[in-house]
Kinemage of the C-alpha trace (Angstrom):
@kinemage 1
@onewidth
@group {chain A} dominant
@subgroup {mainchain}
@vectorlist {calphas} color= white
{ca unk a 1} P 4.740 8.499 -9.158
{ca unk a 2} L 1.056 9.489 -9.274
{ca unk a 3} L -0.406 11.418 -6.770
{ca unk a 4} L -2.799 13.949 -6.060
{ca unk a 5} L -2.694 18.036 -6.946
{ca unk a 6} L -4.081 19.340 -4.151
{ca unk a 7} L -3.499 19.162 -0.245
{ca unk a 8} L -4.930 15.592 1.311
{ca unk a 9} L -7.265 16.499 3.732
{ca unk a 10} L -7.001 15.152 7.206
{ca unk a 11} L -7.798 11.720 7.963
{ca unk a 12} L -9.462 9.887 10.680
{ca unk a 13} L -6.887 8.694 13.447
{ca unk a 14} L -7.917 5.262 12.844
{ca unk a 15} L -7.733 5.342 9.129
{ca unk a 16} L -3.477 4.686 8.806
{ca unk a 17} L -3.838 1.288 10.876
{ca unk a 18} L -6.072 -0.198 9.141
{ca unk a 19} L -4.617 0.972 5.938
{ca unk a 20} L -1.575 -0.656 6.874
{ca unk a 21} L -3.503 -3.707 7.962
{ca unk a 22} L -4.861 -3.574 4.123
{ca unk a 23} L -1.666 -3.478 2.668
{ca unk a 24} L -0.258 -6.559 4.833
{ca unk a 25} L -3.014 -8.251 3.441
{ca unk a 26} L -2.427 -7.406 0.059
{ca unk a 27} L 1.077 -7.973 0.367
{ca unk a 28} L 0.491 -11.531 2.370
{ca unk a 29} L 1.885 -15.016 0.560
{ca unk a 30} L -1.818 -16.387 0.575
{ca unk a 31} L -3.181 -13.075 -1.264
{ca unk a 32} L -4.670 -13.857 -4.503
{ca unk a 33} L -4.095 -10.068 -5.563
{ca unk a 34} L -0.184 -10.485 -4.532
{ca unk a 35} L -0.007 -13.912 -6.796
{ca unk a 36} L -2.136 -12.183 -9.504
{ca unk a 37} L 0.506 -9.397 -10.080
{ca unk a 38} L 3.151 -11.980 -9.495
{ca unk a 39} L 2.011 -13.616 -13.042
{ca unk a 40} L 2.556 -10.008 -14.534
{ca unk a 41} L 5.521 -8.363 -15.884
{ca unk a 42} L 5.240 -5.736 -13.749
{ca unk a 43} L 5.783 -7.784 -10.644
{ca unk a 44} L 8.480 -6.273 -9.008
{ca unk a 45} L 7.211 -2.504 -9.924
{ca unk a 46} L 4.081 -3.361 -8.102
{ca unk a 47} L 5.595 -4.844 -5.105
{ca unk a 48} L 7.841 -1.769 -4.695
{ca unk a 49} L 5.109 0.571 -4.975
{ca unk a 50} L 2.905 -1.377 -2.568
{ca unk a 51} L 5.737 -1.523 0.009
{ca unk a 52} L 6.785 1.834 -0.467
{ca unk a 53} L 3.140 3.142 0.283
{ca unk a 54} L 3.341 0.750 3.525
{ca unk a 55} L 6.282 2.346 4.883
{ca unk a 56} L 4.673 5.655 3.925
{ca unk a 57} L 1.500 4.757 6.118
{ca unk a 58} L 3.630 3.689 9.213
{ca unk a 59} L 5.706 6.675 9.165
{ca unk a 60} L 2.495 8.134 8.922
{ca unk a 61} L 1.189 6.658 12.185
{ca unk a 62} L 4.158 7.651 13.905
Protein backbone atom coordinates (compact mmCIF):
# COMPACT_ATOMS: atom_id res chain seq x y z
CA UNK A 1 0.00 0.00 0.00
CA UNK A 2 1.51 3.39 -0.90
CA UNK A 3 1.24 6.14 1.22
CA UNK A 4 2.88 9.05 2.43
CA UNK A 5 6.16 9.39 5.01
CA UNK A 6 5.26 12.07 6.86
CA UNK A 7 2.16 13.21 9.04
CA UNK A 8 -0.99 14.44 6.63
CA UNK A 9 -1.67 17.72 7.59
CA UNK A 10 -5.14 18.72 8.55
CA UNK A 11 -7.75 19.07 6.09
CA UNK A 12 -10.57 21.34 5.47
CA UNK A 13 -13.91 20.04 7.16
CA UNK A 14 -15.48 20.00 3.88
CA UNK A 15 -12.75 18.25 2.05
CA UNK A 16 -13.85 14.24 3.21
CA UNK A 17 -17.49 14.78 1.65
CA UNK A 18 -16.71 15.70 -1.31
CA UNK A 19 -13.92 13.26 -1.52
CA UNK A 20 -16.31 10.67 -0.93
CA UNK A 21 -18.68 12.23 -3.41
CA UNK A 22 -15.50 11.79 -5.92
CA UNK A 23 -15.05 8.37 -5.26
CA UNK A 24 -18.93 7.46 -5.78
CA UNK A 25 -18.43 8.95 -8.93
CA UNK A 26 -15.53 7.14 -9.85
CA UNK A 27 -16.87 4.07 -8.62
CA UNK A 28 -20.52 4.75 -10.42
CA UNK A 29 -21.76 2.05 -13.34
CA UNK A 30 -21.87 5.04 -15.91
CA UNK A 31 -18.09 6.10 -15.04
CA UNK A 32 -15.91 5.86 -17.96
CA UNK A 33 -12.80 5.65 -15.49
CA UNK A 34 -14.66 2.57 -13.59
CA UNK A 35 -15.27 0.76 -17.23
CA UNK A 36 -11.71 1.80 -18.29
CA UNK A 37 -10.04 -0.22 -15.43
CA UNK A 38 -12.71 -2.81 -15.89
CA UNK A 39 -10.94 -3.66 -19.46
CA UNK A 40 -7.62 -4.07 -17.36
CA UNK A 41 -6.20 -6.94 -15.61
CA UNK A 42 -5.99 -5.25 -12.67
CA UNK A 43 -9.71 -4.79 -12.30
CA UNK A 44 -10.49 -6.15 -9.18
CA UNK A 45 -7.11 -4.69 -7.43
CA UNK A 46 -8.33 -1.31 -8.43
CA UNK A 47 -11.80 -1.65 -7.29
CA UNK A 48 -10.58 -2.83 -3.86
CA UNK A 49 -8.28 -0.09 -3.45
CA UNK A 50 -10.83 2.51 -4.55
CA UNK A 51 -13.41 1.10 -2.09
CA UNK A 52 -11.11 0.64 0.57
CA UNK A 53 -10.03 4.43 0.38
CA UNK A 54 -14.00 5.18 0.42
CA UNK A 55 -14.58 3.49 3.56
CA UNK A 56 -11.39 5.15 4.80
CA UNK A 57 -12.90 8.71 3.95
CA UNK A 58 -16.30 7.96 5.71
CA UNK A 59 -14.77 6.71 8.76
CA UNK A 60 -12.96 9.72 8.34
CA UNK A 61 -16.03 11.98 8.43
CA UNK A 62 -17.27 10.31 11.33
Amino acid sequence: MYGPDGRIPALPADFTPLAIRAVDRILAPASELCDLWGETSDAEEWTRTVTTLRGVLTRAAG
